[in-house]
C-alpha positions as CSV (number, residue, x, y, z in Angstrom):
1,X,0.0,0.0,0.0
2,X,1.6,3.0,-0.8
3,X,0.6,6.8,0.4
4,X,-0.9,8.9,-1.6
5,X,-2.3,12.6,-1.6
6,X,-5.9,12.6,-1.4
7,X,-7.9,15.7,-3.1
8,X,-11.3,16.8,-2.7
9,X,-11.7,19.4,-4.8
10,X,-11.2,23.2,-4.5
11,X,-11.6,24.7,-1.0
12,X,-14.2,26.7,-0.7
13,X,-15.0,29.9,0.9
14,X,-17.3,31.0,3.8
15,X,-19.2,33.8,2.8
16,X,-21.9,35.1,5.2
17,X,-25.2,35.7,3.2
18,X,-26.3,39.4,2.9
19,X,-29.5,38.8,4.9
20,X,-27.5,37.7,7.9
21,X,-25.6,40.7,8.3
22,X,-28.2,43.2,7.2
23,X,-30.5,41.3,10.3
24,X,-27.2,41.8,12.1
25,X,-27.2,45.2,11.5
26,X,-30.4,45.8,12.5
27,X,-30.3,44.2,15.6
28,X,-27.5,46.3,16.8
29,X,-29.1,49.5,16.1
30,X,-32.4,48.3,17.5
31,X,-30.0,47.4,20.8
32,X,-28.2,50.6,20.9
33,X,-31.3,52.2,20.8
34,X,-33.2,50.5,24.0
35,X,-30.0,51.4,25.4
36,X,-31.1,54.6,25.0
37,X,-34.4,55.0,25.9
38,X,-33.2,53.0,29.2
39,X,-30.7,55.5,29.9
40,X,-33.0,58.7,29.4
41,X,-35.5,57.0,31.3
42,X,-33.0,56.5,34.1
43,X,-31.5,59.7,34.4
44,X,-35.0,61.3,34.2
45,X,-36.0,59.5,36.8
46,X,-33.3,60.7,39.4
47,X,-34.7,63.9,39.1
48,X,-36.3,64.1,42.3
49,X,-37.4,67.5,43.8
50,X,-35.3,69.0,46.8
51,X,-36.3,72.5,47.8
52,X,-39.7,73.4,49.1
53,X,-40.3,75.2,45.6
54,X,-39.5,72.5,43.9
55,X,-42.5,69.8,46.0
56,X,-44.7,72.5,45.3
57,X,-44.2,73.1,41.3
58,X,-44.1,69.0,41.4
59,X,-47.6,69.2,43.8
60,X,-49.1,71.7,40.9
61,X,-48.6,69.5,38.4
62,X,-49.8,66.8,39.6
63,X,-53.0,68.4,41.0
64,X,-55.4,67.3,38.3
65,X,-55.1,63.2,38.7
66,X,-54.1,63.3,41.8
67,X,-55.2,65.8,44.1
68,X,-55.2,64.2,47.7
69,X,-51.2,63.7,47.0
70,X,-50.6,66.7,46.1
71,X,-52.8,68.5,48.7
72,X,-50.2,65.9,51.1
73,X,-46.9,67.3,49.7
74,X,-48.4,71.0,50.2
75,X,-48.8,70.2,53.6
76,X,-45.5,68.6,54.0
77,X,-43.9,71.6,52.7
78,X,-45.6,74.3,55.4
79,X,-45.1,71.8,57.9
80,X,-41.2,71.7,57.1
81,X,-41.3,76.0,56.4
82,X,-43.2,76.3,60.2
83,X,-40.1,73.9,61.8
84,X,-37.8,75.2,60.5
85,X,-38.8,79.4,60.9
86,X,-40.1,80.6,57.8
């Protein structure tokens, strides 16, 4: 028996279908752009009100669906003025 070479033809090449990485693509941007939204979302969330002024702009605008809480944060803010002498 005696060694020989064996062939199987030309090697071919990989090539990625165009679909694939259009789909790829699109998936990325559609990632990048729930990134996004999450990190507007999270940083406009942090935005909570510290001054007096500020509870009572966030009491007006809330004062049409929900006017019990807001009457509440009204009476949080005179409560904090009267404790503290204004």
């Amino acid at each position: 028996m005696s060694s020989a070479s064996m062939s199987f033809g030309r090697p071919t090449r990989i090539t990625i279908p165009r679909g694939s990485l259009w789909f790829a693509n699109m998936a990325a941007a559609l990632i990048n752009g729930i990134r996004r939204i999450d990190r507007w979302q999270l940083a406009h969330r942090q935005n909570e009100p510290q001054t007096p002024e500020e509870v009572l702009a966030w009491a007006s605008r809330i004062e049409a669906s929900d006017p019990s809480f807001a009457a509440d944060l009204r009476g949080a803010v005179q409560r904090s003025n009267s404790q503290s002498g204004h």
